[in-house]
Every structure is written in C-alpha cells, then in structure tokens.
mmCIF file of the C-alpha atoms, coordinates in Angstrom:
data_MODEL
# 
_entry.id   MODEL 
# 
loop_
_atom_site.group_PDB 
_atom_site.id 
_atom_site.type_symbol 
_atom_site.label_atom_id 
_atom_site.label_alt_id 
_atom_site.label_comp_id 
_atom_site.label_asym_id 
_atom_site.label_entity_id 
_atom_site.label_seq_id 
_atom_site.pdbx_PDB_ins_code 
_atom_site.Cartn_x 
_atom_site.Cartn_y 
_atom_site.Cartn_z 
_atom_site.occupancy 
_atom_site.B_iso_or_equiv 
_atom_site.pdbx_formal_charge 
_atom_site.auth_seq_id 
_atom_site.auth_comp_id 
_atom_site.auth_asym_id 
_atom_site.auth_atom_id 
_atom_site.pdbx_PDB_model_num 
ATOM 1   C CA . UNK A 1 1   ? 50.067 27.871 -19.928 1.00 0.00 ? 1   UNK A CA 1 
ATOM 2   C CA . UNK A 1 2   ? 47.835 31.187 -20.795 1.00 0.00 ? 2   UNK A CA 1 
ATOM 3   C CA . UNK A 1 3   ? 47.095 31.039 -23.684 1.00 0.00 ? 3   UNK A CA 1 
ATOM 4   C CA . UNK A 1 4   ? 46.074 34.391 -24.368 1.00 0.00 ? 4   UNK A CA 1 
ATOM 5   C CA . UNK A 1 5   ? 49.605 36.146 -23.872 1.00 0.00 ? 5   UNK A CA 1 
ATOM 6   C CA . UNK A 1 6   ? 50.654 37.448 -26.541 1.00 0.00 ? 6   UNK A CA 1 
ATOM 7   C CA . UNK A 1 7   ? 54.361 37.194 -27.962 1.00 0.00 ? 7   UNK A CA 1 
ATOM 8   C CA . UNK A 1 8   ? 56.271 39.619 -29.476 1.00 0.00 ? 8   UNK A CA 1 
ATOM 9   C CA . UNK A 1 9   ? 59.538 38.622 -31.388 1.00 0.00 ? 9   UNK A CA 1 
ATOM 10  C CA . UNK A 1 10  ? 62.660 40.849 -32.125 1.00 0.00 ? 10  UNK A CA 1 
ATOM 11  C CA . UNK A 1 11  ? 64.432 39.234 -34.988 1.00 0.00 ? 11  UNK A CA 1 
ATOM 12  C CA . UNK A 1 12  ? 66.997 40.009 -37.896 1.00 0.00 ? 12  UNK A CA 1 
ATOM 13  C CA . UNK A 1 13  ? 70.520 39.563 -39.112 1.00 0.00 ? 13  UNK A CA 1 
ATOM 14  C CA . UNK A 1 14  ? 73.540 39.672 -36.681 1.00 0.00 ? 14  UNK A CA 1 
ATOM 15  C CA . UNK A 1 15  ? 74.516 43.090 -34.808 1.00 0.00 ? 15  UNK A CA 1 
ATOM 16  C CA . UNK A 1 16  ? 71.333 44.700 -35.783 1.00 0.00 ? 16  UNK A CA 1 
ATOM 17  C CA . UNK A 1 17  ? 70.630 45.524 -32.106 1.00 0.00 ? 17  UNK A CA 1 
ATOM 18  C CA . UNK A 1 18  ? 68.447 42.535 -31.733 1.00 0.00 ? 18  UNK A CA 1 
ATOM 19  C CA . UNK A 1 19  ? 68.981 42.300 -27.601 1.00 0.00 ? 19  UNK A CA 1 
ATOM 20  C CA . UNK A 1 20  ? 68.972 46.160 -26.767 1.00 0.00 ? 20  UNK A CA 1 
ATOM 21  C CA . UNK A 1 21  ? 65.612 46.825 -28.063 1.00 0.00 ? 21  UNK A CA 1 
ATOM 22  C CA . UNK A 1 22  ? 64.010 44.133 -26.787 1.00 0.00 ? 22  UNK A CA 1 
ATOM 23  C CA . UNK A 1 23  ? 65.204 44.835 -23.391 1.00 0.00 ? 23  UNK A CA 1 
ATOM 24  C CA . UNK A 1 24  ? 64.302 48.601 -23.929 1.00 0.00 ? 24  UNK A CA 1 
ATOM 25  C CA . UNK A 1 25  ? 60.990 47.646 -24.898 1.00 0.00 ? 25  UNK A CA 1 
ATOM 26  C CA . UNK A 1 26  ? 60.372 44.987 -22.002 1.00 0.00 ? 26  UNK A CA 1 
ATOM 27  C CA . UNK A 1 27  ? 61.597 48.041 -19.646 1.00 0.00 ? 27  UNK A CA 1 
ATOM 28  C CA . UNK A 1 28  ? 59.273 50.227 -21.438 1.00 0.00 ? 28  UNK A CA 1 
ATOM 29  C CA . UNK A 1 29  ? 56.143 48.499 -20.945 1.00 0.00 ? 29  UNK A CA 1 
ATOM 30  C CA . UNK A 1 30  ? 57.005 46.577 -17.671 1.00 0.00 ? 30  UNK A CA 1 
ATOM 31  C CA . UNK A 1 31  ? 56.436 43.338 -19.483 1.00 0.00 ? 31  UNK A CA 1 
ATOM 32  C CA . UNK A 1 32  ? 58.478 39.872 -19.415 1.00 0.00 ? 32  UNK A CA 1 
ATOM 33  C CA . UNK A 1 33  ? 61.672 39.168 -21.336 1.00 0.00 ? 33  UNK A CA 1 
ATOM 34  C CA . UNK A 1 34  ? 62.467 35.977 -22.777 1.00 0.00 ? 34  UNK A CA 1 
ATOM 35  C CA . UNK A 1 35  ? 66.871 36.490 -23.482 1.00 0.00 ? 35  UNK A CA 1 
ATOM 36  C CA . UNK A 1 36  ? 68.418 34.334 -26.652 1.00 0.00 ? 36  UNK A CA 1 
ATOM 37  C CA . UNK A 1 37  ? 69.322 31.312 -25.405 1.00 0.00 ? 37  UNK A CA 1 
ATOM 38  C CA . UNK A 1 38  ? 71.979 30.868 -28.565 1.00 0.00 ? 38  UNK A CA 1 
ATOM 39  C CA . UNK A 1 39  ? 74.154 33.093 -27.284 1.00 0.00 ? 39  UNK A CA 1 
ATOM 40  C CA . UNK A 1 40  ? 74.379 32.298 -23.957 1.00 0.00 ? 40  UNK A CA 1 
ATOM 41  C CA . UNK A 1 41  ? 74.891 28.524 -25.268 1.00 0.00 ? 41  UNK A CA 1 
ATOM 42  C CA . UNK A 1 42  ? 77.347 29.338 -27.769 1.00 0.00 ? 42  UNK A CA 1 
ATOM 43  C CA . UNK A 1 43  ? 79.686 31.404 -25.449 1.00 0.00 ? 43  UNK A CA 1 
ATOM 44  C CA . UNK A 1 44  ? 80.330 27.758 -23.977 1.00 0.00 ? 44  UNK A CA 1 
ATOM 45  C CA . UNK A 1 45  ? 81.199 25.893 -27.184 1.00 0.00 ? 45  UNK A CA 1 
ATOM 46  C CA . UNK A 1 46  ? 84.471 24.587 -27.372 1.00 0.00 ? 46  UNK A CA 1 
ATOM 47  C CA . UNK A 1 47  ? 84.562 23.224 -31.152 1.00 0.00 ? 47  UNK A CA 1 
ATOM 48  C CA . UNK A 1 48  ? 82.047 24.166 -34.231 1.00 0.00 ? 48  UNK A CA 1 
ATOM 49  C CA . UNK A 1 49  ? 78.601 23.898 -33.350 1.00 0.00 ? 49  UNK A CA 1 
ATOM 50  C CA . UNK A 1 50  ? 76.702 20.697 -34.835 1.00 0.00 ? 50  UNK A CA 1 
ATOM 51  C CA . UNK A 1 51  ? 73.139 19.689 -35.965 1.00 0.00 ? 51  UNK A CA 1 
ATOM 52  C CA . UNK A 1 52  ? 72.854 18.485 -32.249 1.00 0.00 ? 52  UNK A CA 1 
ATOM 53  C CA . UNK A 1 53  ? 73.735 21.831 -30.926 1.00 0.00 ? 53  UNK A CA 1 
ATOM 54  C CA . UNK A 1 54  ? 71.266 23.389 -32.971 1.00 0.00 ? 54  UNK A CA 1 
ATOM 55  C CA . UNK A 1 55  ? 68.400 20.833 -31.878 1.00 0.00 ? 55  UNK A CA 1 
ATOM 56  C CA . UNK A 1 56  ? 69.921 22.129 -28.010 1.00 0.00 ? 56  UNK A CA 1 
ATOM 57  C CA . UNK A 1 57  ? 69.772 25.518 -28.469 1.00 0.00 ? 57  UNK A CA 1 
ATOM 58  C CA . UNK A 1 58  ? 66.134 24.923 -30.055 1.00 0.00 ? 58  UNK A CA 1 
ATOM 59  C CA . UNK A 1 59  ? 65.045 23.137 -26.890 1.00 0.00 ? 59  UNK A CA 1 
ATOM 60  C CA . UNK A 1 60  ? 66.455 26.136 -24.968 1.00 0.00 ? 60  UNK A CA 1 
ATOM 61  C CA . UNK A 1 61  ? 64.905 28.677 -26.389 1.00 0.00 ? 61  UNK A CA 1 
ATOM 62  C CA . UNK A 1 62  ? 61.514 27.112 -26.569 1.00 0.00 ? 62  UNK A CA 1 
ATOM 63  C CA . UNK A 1 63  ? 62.199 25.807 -22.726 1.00 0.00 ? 63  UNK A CA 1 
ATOM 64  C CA . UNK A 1 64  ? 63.321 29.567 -21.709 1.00 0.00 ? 64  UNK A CA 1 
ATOM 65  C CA . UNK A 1 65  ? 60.126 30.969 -23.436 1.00 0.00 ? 65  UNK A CA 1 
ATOM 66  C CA . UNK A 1 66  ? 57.649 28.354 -22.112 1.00 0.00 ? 66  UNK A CA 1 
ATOM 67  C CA . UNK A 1 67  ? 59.115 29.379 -18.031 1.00 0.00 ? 67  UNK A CA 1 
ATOM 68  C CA . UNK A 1 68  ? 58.487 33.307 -18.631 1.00 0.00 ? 68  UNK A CA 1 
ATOM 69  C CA . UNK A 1 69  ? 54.815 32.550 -20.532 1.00 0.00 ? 69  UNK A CA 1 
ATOM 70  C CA . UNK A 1 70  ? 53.761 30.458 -17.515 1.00 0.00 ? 70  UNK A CA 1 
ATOM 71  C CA . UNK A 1 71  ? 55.079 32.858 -14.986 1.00 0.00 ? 71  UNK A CA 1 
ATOM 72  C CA . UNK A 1 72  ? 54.433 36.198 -16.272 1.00 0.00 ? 72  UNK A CA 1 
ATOM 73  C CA . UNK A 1 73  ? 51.340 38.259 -15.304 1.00 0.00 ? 73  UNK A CA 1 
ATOM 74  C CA . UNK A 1 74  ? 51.737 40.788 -18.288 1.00 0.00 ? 74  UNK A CA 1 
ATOM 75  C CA . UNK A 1 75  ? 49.334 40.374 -21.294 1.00 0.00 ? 75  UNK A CA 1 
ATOM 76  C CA . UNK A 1 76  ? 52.750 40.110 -23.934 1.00 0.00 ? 76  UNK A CA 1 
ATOM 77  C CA . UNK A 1 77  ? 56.212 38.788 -23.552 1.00 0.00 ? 77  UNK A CA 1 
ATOM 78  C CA . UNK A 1 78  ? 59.040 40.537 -25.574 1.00 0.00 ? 78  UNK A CA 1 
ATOM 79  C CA . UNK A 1 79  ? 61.421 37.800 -27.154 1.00 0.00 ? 79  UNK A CA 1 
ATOM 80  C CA . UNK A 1 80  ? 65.136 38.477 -28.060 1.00 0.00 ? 80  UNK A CA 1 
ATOM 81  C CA . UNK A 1 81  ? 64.939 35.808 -31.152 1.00 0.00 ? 81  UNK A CA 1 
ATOM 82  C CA . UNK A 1 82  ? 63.292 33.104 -31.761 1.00 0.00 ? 82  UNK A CA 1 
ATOM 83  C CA . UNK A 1 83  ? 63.934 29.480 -32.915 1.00 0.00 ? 83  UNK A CA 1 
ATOM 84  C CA . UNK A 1 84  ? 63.914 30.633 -36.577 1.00 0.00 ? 84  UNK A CA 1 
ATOM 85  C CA . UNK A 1 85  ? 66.692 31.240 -36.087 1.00 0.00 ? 85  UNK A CA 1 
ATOM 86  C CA . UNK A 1 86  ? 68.035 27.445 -35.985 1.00 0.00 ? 86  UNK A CA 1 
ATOM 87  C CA . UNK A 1 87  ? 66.613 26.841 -39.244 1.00 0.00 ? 87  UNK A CA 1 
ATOM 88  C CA . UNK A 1 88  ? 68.669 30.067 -40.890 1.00 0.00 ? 88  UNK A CA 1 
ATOM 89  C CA . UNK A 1 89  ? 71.830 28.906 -39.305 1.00 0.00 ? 89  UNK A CA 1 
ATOM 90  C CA . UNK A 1 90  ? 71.134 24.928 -39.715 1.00 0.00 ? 90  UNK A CA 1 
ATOM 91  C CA . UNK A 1 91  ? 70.333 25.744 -43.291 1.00 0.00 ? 91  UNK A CA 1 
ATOM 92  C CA . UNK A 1 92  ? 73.301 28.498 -43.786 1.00 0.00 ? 92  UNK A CA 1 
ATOM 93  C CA . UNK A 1 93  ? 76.087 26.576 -42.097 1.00 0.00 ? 93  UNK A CA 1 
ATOM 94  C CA . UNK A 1 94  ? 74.910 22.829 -41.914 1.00 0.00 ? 94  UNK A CA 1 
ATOM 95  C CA . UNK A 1 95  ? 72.966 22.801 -44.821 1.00 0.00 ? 95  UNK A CA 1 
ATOM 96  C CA . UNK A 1 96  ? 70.274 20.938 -43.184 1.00 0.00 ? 96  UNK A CA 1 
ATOM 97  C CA . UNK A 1 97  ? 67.369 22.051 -40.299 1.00 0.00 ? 97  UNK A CA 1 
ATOM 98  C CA . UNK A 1 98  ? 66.123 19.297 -37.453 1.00 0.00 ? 98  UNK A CA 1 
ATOM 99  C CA . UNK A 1 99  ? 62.781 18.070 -38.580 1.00 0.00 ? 99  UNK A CA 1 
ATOM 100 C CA . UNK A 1 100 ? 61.566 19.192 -34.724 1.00 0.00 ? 100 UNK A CA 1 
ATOM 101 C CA . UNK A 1 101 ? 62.381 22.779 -35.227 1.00 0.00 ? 101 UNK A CA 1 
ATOM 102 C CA . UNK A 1 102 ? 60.241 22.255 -39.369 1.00 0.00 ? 102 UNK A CA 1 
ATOM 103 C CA . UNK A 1 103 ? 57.741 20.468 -37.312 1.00 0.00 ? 103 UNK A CA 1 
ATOM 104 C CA . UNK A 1 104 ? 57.543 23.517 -34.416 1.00 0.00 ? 104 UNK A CA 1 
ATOM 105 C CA . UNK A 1 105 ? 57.778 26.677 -36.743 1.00 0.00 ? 105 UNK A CA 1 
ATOM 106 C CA . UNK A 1 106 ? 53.694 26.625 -37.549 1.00 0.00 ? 106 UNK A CA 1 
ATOM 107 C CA . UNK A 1 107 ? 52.994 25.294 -34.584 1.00 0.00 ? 107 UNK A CA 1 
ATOM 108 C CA . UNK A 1 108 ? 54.519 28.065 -32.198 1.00 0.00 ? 108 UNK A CA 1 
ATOM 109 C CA . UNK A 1 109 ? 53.583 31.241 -33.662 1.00 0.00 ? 109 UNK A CA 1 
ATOM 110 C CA . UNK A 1 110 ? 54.151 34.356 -32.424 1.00 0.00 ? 110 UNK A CA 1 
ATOM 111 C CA . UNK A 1 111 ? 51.797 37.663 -32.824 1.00 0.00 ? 111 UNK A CA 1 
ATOM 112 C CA . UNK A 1 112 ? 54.394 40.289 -33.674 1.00 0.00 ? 112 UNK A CA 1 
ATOM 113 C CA . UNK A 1 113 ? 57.528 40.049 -35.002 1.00 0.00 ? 113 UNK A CA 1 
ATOM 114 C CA . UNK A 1 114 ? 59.755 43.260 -35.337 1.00 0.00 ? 114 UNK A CA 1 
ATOM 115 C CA . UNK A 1 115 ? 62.307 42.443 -37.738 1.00 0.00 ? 115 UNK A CA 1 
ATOM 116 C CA . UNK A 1 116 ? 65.535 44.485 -37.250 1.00 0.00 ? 116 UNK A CA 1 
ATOM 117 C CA . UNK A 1 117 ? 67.216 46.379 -40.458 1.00 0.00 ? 117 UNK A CA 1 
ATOM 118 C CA . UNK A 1 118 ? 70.442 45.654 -41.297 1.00 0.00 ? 118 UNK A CA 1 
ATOM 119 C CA . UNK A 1 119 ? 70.799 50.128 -41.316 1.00 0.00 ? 119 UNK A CA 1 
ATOM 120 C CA . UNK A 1 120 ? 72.903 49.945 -37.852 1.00 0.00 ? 120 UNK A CA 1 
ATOM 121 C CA . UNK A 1 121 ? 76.811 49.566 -38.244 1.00 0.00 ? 121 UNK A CA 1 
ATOM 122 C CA . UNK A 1 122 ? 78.721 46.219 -37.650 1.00 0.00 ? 122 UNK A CA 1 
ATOM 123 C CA . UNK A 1 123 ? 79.956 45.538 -34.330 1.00 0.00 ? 123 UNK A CA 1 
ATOM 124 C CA . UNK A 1 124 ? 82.346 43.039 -33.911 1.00 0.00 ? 124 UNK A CA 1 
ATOM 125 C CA . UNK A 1 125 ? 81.639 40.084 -31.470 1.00 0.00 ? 125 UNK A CA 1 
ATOM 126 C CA . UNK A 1 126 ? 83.386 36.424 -30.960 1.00 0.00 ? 126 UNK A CA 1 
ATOM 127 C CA . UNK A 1 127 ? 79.694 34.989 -31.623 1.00 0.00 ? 127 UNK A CA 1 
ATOM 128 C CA . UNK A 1 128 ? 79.126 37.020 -34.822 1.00 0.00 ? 128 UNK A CA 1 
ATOM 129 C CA . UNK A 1 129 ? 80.204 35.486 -38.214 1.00 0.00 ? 129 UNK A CA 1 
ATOM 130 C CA . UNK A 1 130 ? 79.124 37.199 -41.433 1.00 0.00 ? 130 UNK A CA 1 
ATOM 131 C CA . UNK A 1 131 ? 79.699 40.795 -41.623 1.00 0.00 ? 131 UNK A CA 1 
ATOM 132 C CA . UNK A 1 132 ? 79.889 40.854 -45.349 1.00 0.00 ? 132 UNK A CA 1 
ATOM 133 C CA . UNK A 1 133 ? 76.290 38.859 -45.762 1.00 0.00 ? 133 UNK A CA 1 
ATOM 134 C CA . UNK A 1 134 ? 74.042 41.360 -44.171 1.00 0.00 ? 134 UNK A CA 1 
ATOM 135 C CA . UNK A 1 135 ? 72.051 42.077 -47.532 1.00 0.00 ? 135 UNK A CA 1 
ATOM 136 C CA . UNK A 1 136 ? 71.693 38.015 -47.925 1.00 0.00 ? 136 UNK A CA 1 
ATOM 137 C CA . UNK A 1 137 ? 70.418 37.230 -44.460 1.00 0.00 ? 137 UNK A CA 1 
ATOM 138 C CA . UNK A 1 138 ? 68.101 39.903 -44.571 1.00 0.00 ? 138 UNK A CA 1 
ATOM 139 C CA . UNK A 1 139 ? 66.316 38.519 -47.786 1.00 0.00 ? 139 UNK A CA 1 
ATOM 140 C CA . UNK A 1 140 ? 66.385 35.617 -45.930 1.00 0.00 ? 140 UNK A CA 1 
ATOM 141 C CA . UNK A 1 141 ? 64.225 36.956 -42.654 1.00 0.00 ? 141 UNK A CA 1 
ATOM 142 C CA . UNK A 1 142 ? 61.544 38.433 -44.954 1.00 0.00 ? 142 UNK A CA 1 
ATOM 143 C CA . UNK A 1 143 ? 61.697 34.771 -46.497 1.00 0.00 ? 143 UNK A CA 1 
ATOM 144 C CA . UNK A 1 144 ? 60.918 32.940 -43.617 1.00 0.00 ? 144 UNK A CA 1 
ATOM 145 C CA . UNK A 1 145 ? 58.638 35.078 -42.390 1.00 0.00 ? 145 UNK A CA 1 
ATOM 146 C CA . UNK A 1 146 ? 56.913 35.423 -45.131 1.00 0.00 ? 146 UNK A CA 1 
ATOM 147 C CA . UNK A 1 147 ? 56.382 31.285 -45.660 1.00 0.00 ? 147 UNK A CA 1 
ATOM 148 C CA . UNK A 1 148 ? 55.227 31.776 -42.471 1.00 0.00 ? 148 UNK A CA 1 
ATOM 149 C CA . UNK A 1 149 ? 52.539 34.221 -43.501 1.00 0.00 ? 149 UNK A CA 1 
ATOM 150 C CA . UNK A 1 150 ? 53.949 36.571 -40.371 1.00 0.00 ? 150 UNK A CA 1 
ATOM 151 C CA . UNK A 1 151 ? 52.735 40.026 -39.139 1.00 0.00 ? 151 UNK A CA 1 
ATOM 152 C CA . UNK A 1 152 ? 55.901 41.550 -38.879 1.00 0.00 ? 152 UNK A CA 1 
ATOM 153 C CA . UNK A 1 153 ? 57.337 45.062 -39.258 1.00 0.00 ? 153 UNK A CA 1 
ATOM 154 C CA . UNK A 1 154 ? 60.894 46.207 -40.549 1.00 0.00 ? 154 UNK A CA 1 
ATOM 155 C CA . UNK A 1 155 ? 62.339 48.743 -37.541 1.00 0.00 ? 155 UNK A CA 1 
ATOM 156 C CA . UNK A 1 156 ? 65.006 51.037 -39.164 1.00 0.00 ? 156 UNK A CA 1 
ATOM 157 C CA . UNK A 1 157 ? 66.531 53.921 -37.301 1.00 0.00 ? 157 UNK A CA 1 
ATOM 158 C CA . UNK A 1 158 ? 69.497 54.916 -35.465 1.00 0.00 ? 158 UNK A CA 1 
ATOM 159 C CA . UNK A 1 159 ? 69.577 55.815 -31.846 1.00 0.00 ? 159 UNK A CA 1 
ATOM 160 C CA . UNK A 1 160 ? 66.317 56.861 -29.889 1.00 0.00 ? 160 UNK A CA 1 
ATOM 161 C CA . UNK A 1 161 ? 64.913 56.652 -33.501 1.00 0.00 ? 161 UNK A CA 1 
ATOM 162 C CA . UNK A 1 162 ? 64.881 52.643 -33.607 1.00 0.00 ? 162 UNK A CA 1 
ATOM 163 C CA . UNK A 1 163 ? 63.537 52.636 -30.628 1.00 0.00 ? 163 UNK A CA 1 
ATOM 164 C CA . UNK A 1 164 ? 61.268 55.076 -30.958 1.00 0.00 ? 164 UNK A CA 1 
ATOM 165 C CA . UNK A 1 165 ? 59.998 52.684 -34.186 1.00 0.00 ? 165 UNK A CA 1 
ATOM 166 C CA . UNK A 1 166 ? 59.905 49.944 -32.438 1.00 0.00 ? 166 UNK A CA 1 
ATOM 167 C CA . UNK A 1 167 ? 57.559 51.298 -29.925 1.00 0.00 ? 167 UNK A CA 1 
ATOM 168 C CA . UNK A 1 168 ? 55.033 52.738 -32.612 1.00 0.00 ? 168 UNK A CA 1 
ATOM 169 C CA . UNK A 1 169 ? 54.856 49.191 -34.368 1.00 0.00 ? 169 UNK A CA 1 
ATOM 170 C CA . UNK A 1 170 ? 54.194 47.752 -30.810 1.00 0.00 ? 170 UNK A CA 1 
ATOM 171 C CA . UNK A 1 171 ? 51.803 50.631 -30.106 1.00 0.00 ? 171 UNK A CA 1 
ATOM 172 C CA . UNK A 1 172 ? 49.906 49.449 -33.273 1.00 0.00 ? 172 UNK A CA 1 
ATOM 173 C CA . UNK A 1 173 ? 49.969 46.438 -33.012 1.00 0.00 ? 173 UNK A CA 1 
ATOM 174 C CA . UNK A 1 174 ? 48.200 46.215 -29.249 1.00 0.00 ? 174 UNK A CA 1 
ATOM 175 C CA . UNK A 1 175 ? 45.655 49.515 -30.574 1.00 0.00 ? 175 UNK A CA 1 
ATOM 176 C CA . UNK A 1 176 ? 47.337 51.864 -27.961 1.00 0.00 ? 176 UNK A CA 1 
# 
C-alpha cells in the first residue's frame, strides 16, 4: 500500500450532508472515493444492530478504504466517514466500543478531517436515529477528534456555500 496518499475524512452528526460533499469533492478534484460502508450494511439489518455488527461494519470500512488506497493513482482519497464512527455509536447505543476499533483509532490516522456542522436541516431517513441530539453528537466529534489530536476543520454553509468551504479547507490543507 502507498503510503504517501493522503486521506481526507468527511465526518459529523447524522444528515449533515456527510455523503454529498464528499462525492462533490472527489468529482471536484478527480480523486478516489471511499463510500460509508455503515450504511450500505445497515440497509440489510433485519433486527437491532449488535457489538458484532459494529466490529463488521468496522472491518468494512477499513477493508473498503484499504481496496481504493491500493488502487488509486491520485495523491488523496476523499472518505465518506470513517470508523470513528463505531466507537460514537458502540459507545451511544451499546455502551461499549470493540477493543479492535480502540486499538485501530491511533493507528489509522487520517490527514484531514472536515467535520460537518450540524447548520443544515434534518432530513428524515430509515437509517437516521437522533434528530433531537444534534448539539450532543456534535460535542462529541470535536471530542474524539480532539483525543485524537486531529487536524480537522468545521464546514458550515448552506448550498454551494458548504461546498464552497469545504473546498477552501482542502485547498489549504494540500497548499493550493
């Protein structure tokens, strides 16, 4: 695996446009795009998701990730999520994270992460649970990322403006 790509990570709360940006921004600079793997694993749950699940959906996301890094020929990746967010959910619903995924967190960095504001209005979705706890999961994101000692950036905005935000923090972050 190269080594030298560098990853970019588009996190935050639920419905805070999370998988439009980073496929805007992939399309804007022609670079890879590693999806959420969550989502697409969670729209095939039949029953509440378990500690199990979450170790799964870890494993996909890292698996899905590792298959773009070793086949892409840009110099970033854009990532819709990333496996922090198994340790918010384990720890919000289940109360508990999988050692693997508190053994992997300093271990997989990632160079950029743009964290999405919570300024964007609800949208309802089967996959999407807390509406009303916005505020309190986006405390949380600056806590984790801060334990991590991150680089990350808040992107507020509506419209072309968010994007538009996004693309200046990516902009300074690569020097362009």
């Amino acid at each position: 695996m190269n080594k030298n790509i560098k990853k970019i990570a588009i996190v935050g709360p639920e419905s805070t446009g999370k998988s439009t940006i980073s496929q805007l921004l992939a399309k804007y600079y022609k670079v890879s795009w590693v999806p959420e793997y969550a989502r697409y694993y969670c729209e095939n749950l039949v029953a509440d998701y378990t500690l199990q699940d979450e170790v799964n959906m870890y494993y996909g996301q890292v698996a899905l990730e590792d298959a773009i890094l070793v086949t892409t020929e840009s110099d970033f990746i854009i990532c819709d999520t990333t496996f922090i967010t198994v340790k918010i959910w384990s720890d919000e619903v289940l109360c508990e994270t999988p050692q693997l995924v508190l053994d992997a967190l300093p271990e997989r960095p990632y160079d950029l992460y743009l964290l999405m504001d919570i300024d964007l209005p609800w949208q309802d979705d089967p996959l999407r649970d807390f509406p009303e706890k916005r505020e309190y999961f986006m405390q949380v994101w600056h806590k984790e990322l801060k334990a991590l000692n991150a680089n990350y950036k808040v992107i507020s905005g509506l419209g072309d403006e968010r994007l538009e935000n996004a693309i200046m923090a990516v902009n300074d972050f690569l020097g362009v």
